[in-house]
C-alpha positions, 0 to 999 in steps of 0.5 A: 500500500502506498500512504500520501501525505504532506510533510511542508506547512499548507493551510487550509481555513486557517489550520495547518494540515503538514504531516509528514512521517516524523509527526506520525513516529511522534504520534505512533498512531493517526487516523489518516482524514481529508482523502477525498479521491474514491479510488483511494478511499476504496483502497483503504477499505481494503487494508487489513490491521497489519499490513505495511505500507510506504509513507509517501511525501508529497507536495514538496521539494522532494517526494519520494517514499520516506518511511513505513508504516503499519495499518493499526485499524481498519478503514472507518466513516471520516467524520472530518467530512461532517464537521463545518470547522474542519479544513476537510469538510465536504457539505456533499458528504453524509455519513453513509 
């Protein structure tokens, strides 16, 4: 599996939204909000607990893959999606 993020500062209503693979080391864990793209949601409801996949930096001076990470938990509703103060929010989503 392949996992985006991105590691430099984006604002978007006023909030930061970087991630990058230092920030989920320092975490240890994170739900991974804002996908919007179908094929990749899709895909992420395919991932089981357990499985490795490459944490890939994008969107900044140099992609590439930076690191590995493991799937914690299984795909879920973003609830990112329903809240008006979320720099994610989508007012098409709903949560089925």
């Amino acid at each position: 599996w392949l996992m985006k993020a991105e590691p430099e500062t984006r604002i978007e209503k006023g909030k930061d939204v970087r991630f990058s693979i230092d920030d989920l080391m320092e975490k240890r864990s994170s739900c991974w909000d804002g996908v919007r793209n179908y094929e990749a949601r899709n895909n992420m409801q395919k991932m089981r607990v357990g499985e490795l996949c490459f944490f890939y930096h994008s969107n900044c001076k140099t992609p590439g893959i930076a690191g590995i990470a493991k799937v914690c938990k299984e795909a879920y509703p973003d609830y990112t999606a329903w809240d008006p103060e979320h720099p994610y929010y989508d007012p098409k989503s709903n949560s089925e």
